[in-house]
C-alpha positions in Angstrom: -49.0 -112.2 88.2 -46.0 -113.1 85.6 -48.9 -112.1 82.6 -49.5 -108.8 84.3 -45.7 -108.1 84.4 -45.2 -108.7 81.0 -48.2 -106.6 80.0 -46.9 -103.5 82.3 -43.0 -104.3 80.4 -44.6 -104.5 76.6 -46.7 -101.2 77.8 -43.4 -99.6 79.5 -41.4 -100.5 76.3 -43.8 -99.0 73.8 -44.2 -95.8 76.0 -40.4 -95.2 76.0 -40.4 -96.0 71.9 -42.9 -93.5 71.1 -41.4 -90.7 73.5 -38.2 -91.7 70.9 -39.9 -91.1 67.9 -41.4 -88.1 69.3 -37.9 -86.4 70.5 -36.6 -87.5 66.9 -40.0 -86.2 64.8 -39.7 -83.1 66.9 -36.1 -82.3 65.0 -37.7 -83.2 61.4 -38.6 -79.9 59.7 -42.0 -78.8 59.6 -44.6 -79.2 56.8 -45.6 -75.6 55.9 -48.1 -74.3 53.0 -46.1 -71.6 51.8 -42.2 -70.6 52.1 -41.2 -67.1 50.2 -37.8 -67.1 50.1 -35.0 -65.6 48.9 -36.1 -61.7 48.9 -35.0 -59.0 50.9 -37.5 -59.5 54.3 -38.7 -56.0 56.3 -39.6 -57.2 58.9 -41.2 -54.0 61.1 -40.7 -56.0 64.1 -40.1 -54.7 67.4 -36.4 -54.5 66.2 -37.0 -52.9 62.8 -35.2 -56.1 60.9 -34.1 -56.4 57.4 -33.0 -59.3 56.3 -31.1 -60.0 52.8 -31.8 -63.0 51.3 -34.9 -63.9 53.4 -37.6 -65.6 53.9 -41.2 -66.2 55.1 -42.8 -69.6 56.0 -46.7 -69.6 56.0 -48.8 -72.5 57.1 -52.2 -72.1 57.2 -53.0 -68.2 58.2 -50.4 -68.0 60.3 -46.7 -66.7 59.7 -44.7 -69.6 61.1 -41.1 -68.8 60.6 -39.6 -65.6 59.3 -35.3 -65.3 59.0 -32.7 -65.9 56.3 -33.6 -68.4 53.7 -30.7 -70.8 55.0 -32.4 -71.4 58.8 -36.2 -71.2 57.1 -35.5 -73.3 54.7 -33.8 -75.8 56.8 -36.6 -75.5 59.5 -40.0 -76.3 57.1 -40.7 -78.6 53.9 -43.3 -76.4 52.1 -46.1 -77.4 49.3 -45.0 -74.4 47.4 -42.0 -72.6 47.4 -41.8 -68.8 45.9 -39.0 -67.0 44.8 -38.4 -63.4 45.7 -35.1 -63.0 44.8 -34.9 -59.0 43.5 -38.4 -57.9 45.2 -39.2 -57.2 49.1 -41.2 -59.1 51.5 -43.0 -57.0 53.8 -46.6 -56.9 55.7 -49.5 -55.8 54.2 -50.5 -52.1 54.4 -53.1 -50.8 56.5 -55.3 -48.1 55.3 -56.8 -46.6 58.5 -59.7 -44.8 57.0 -61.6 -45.0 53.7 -65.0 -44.8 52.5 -63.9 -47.7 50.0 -67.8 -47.0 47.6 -66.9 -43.5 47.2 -64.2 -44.5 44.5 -67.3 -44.1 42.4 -67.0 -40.4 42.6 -63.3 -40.3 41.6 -63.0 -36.6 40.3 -66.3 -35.5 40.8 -65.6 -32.4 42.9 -62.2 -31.5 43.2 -60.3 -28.0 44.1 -63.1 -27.5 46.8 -62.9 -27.1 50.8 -64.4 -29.7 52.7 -68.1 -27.8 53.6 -68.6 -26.6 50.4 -67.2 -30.4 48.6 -69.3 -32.1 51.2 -72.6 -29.9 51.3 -72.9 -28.7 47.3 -71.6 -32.0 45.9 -70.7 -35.1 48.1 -73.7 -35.2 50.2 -76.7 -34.1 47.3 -74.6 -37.0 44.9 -75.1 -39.6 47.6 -78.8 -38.6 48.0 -79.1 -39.2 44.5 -77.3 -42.0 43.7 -76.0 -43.9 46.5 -77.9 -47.2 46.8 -77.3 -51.3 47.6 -75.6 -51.8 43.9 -73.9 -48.8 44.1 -72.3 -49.8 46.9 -71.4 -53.3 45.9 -69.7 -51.5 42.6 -67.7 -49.1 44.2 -66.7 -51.4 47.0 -65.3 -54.4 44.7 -63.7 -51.4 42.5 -62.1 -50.3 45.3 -61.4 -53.7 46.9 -59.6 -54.2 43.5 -57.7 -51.5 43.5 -56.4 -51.9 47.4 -55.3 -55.8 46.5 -53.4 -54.1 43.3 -51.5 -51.9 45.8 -51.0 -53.7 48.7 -53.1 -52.9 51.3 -54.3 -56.0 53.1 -56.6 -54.6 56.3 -59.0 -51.3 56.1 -61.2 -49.1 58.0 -64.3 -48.3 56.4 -67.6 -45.6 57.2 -70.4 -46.1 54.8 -73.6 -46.9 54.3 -75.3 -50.0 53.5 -71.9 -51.3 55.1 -73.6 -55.1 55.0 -72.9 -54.9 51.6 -69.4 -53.6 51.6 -68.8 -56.9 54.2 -70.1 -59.4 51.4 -67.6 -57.6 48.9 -64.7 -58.1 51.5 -65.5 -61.9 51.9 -65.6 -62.4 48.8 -62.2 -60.2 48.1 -60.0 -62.1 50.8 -59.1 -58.9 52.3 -59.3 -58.0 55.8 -61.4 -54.7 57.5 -62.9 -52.6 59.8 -65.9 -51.8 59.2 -68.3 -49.1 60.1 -71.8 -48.5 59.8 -72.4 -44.4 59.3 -74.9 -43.0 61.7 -75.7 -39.1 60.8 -78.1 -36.4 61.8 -80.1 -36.2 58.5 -82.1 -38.2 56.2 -79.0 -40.7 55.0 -79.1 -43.6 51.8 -80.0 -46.2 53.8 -81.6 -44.1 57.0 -84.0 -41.5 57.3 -83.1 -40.9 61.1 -80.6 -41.6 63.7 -82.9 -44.5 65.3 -83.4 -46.0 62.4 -79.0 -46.1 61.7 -78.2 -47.3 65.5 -80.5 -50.0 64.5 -78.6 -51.0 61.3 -75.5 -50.7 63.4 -76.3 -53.2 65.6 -78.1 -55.6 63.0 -74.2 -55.1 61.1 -72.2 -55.8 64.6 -74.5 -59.1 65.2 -74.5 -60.2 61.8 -70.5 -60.2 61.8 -69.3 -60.1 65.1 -66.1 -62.6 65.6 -65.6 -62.9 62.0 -61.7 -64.3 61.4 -61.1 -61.0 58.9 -64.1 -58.4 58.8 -64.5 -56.9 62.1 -68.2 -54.5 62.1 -67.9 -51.2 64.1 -70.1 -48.3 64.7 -69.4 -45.4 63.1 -70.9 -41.9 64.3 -69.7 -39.6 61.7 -68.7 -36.5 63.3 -69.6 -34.5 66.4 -71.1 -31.4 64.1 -73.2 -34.4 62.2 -74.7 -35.7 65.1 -75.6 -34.4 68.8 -75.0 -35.2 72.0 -77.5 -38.4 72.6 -76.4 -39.8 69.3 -73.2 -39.7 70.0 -73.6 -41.5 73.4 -75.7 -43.9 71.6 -73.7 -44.9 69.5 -71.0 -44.9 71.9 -72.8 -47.3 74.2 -73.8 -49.1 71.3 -69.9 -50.0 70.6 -69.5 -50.8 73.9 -72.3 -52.8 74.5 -70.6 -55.4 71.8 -66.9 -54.5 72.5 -66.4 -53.5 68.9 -64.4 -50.3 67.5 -65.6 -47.0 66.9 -64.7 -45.0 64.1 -65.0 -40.8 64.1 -64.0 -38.2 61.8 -62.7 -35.7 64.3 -61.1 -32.2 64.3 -60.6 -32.5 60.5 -60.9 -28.5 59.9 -60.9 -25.3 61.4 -64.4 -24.7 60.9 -65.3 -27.8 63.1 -62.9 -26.1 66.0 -65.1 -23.6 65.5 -68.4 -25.1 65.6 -67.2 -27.0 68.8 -66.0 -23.3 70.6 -69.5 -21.7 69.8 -71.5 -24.5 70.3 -69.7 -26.1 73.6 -66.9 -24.0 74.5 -64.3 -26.6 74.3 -62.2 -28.2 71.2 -63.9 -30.9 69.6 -61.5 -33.4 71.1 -62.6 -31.6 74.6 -66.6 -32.1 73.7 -66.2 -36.0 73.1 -64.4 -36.7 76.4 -66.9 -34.2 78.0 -69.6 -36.5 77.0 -67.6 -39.4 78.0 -67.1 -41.0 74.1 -63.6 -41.8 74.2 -61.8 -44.6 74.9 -59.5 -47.7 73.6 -61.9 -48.8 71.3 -61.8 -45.2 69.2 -60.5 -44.5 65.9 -60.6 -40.8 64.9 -60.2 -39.6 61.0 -57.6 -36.7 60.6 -56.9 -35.0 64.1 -55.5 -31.9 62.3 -56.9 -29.3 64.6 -55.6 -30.2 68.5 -53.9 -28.5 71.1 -50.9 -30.0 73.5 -54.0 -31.1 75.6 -56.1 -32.2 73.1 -53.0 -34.5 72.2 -52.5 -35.5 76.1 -56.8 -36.4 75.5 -56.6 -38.6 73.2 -53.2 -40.3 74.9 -54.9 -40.7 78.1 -57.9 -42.5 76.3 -56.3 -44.8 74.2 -57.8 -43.6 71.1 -55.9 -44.5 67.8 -55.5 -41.5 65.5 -55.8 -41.7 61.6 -53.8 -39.6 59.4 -54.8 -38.7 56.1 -52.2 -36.1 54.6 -53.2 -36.4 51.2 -57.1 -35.8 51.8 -56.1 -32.9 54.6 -53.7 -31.4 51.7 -56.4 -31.7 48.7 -58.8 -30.1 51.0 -56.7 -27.7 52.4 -58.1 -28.8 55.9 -54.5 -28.5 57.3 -51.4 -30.1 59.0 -52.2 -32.8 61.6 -49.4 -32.0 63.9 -47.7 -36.2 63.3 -44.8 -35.2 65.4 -46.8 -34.1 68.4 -48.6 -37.3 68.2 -45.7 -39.6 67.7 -43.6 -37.9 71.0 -46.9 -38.4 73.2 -47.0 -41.6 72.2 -50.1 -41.7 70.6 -51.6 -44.7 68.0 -50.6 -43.1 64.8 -51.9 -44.9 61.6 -52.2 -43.8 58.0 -55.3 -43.4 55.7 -56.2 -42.3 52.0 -59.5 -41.5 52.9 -62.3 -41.7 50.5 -61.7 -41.7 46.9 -63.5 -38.2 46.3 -60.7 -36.7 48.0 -57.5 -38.3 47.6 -58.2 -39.5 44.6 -56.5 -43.2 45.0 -55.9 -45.8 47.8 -52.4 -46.4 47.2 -50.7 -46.2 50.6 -47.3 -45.8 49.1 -48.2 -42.6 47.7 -49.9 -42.2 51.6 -46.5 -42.9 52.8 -44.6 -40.5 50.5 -46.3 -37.7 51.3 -46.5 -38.0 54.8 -43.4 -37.9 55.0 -42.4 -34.7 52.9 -45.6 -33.0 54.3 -44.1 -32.9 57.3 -40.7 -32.0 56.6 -41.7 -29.2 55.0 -44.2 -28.1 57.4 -41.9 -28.2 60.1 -38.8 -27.6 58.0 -37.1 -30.2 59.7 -35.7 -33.3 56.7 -35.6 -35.6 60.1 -39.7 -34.6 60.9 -40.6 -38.0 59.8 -38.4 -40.7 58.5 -39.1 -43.3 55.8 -38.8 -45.3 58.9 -41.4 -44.0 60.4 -43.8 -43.4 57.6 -43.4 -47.0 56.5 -44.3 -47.8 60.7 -47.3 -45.8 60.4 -48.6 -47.5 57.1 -47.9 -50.5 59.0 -47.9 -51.6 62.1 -48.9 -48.0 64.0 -52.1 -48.4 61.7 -52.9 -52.0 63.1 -52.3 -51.1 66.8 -53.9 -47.7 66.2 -57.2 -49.8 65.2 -56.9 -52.4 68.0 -54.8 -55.1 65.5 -51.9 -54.7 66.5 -51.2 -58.4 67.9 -52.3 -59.8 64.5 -51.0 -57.8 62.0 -48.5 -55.0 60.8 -45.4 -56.8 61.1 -44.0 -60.6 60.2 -43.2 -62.5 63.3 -44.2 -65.6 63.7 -47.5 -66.1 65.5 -48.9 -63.4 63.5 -51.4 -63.5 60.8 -50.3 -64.2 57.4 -50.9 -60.9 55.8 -48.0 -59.8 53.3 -47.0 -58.4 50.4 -44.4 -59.3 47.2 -42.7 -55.8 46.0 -40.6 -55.6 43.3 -37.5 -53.9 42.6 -37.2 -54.4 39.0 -38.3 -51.1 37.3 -35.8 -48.7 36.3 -36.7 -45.9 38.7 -36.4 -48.9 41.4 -32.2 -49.0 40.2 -29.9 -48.4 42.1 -31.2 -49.9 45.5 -28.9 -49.1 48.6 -31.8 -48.6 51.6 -34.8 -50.8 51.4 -36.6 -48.7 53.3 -36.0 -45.7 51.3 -37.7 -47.1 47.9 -40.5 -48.0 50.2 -41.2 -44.8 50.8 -39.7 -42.5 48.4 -40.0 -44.5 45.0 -42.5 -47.6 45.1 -45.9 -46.7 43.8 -48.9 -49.6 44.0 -48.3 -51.0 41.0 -45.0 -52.2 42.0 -46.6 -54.8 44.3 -46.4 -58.3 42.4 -48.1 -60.4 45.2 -50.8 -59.8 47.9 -51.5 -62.5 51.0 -54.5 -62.3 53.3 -55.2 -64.3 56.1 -52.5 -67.3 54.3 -54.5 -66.9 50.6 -53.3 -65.5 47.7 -55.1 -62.8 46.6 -53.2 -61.7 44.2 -50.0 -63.7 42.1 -47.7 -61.5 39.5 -50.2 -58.9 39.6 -53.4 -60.7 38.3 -55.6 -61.0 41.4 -57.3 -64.3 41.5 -60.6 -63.4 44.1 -62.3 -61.1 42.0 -63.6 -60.7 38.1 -61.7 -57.4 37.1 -63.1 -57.3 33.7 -66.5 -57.1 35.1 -66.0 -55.2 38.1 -64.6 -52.3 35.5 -67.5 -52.9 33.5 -69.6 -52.4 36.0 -68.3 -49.4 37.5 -68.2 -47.7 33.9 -71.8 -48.2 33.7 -72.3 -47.1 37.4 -70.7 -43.9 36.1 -72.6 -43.1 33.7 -75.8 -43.1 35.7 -73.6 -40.6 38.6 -72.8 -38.4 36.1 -76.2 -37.8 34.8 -77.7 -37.7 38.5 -75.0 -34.8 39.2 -75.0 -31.6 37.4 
């Protein structure tokens, strides 16, 4: 009896020494990866913070602590310590549709509406041309040029899309990814069947993947009909993946949905019961009120792509309709062909004068809100919206280092405001995926840029003699 007592004090006695050490460890600062500190933090948080002289803890691929140097500092012992003082700290950008390969046909066919660019020179190019290592080209050129600018997550509709995953792995970066069903004979399918099937080959080969997440992507409702669409609709569903759509991108598809269907194109797809949450649609530019009150109802996220819809003269997506019905409003480049860049600054810039000129209105859309739609209205508008688009803590670790330093960067009163209004791509100093470094005072470390140029230079060639 006197042993067992002295077993259960000795056990009592260590118990209450290791809650001790626990309460005390518990106040010791936290061992962390990666602290940047010392920059100007925005935030785009739920309270639009900007904090001077901040910082951001990283540990792992997961934003731990963000506030002013001081209180982050105090909190975390990091392995490496970077200092932003004289750039911004802000998340990644979110490019919300792209067809990331067609970078390839950069200033192929410009000044051109989007039926004539598409039918005489897009679509007969592709038939020509587009194949597996065409596709790896274009997509690590364009993955190079999105790290360079600092966008972090994209949508993407292409073919061969298995490839364009590969390419993303490899680049760090983080995507949406669709595989393009169409009517006619595509690249990589001669029929519809035949694409469904690739679809769902993609979704199984990459479904639950920490940073590429497979989608179907039907391309338009004038590309495909009615059981298409609702396969590839159930298709989606079926593996609770997105959906990606071009949809009312110009007058000539209201059109073809009035003759065809009597209703708006917006009105067709809910007719046929395609949308829902898990829909992203490409441009909205030609909706009514109720078209608007559609799309709201269903939970679809809207892409907007101002420079492509300006290029092609496809029209003015009406962003302030949208953003007062409370709608999922992200921003896009679209593809190469018709932009003619990914840089989502320049995306930001002239979304926002677009619209105030269209609506003559300087208030129509703020740097605020342009720099919310590049952000995190793109993430939530594409179903990300709890991992990315802002810094909080919780979040992933996707963020990028801008700098302030160039003359046209001087005078800096409003954060925000060079965002927007001055910062171009090549500004960006230091892109974070996922907790890696992607890219560190402007040399990107995941891919061979020499050869990646190289390469796409002698793609080139081969595209300009298959085009006339």
């Amino acid at each position: 009896m006197a042993k067992r007592s002295w077993i259960w004090s000795v056990t009592i006695w260590w118990l209450l020494f290791s809650a001790a050490v626990l309460v005390q460890s518990s106040d010791l600062p936290r061992e962390v990866d990666l602290l940047l500190t010392g920059g100007t933090v925005v935030t785009v948080d739920t309270s639009g913070r900007v904090i001077t002289d901040g910082a951001v803890a990283i540990d792992g691929s997961v934003i731990v602590a963000v506030g002013s140097s001081a209180e982050v500092a105090s909190a975390v012992n990091a392995i490496e310590i970077v200092d932003t003082s004289g750039q911004i700290v802000m998340p990644g950008l979110v490019n919300t549709h792209t067809h990331a390969p067609m970078v390839m046909y950069r200033g192929l066919a410009d000044d051109l509406a989007l039926m004539e660019w598409l039918e005489q020179y897009i679509f007969p190019a592709e038939a020509k041309t587009v194949t597996p290592e065409f596709v790896r080209v274009g997509a690590a050129l364009a993955a190079l040029e999105m790290i360079r600018s600092g966008t972090t997550t994209f949508v993407d509709m292409y073919y061969f899309e298995e490839v364009i995953a590969e390419v993303v792995l490899e680049a760090g970066l983080r995507a949406v990814l669709g595989q393009t069903i169409i009517e006619f004979p595509a690249p990589d399918a001669a029929v519809p069947d035949v694409a469904l099937a690739r679809a769902e080959a993609f979704v199984q080969a990459w479904r639950g993947h920490e940073r590429i997440n497979p989608a179907v992507a039907p391309h338009a409702m004038y590309t495909l009909d009615e059981n298409n669409l609702v396969a590839a609709r159930n298709l989606a569903l079926r593996y609770e993946v997105p959906i990606l759509i071009h949809l009312a991108e110009t007058e000539n598809e209201l059109s073809i949905a009035r003759e065809q269907y009597g209703l708006t194109p917006t009105g067709y797809l809910e007719s046929i019961g395609f949308l829902g949450s898990s829909v992203v649609a490409a441009h909205g530019v030609w909706v009514s009120g109720a078209d608007i009150e559609i799309l709201k109802r269903h939970g679809v996220g809207v892409s907007h792509n101002p420079e492509s819809n300006m290029k092609l003269a496809s029209g003015v997506a009406p962003v302030s309709r949208y953003l007062a019905a409370g709608v999922d409003l992200g921003l896009g480049t679209d593809g190469a062909a018709s932009n003619n860049d990914l840089d989502m600054f320049e995306a930001m810039r002239m979304a926002s004068l677009l619209h105030k000129l269209h609506e003559r209105n300087p208030r129509a859309v703020s740097a605020k809100t342009s720099l919310e739609m590049a952000t995190i209205g793109g993430a939530r508008a594409i179903g990300l919206g709890d991992e990315v688009g802002s810094l909080e803590p919780g979040k992933c670790a996707d963020l990028i280092i801008v700098s302030m330093a160039a003359p046209r960067q001087t005078p800096l009163y409003d954060p925000i405001s060079h965002l927007v209004y001055t910062t171009r791509g090549d500004d960006v100093r230091m892109t974070i995926v996922h907790g890696r470094i992607l890219m560190r005072d402007g040399r990107v470390l995941t891919l061979d840029e020499t050869m990646i140029l190289e390469e796409a230079r002698q793609l080139a060639m081969k595209v300009s003699d298959a085009v006339p």
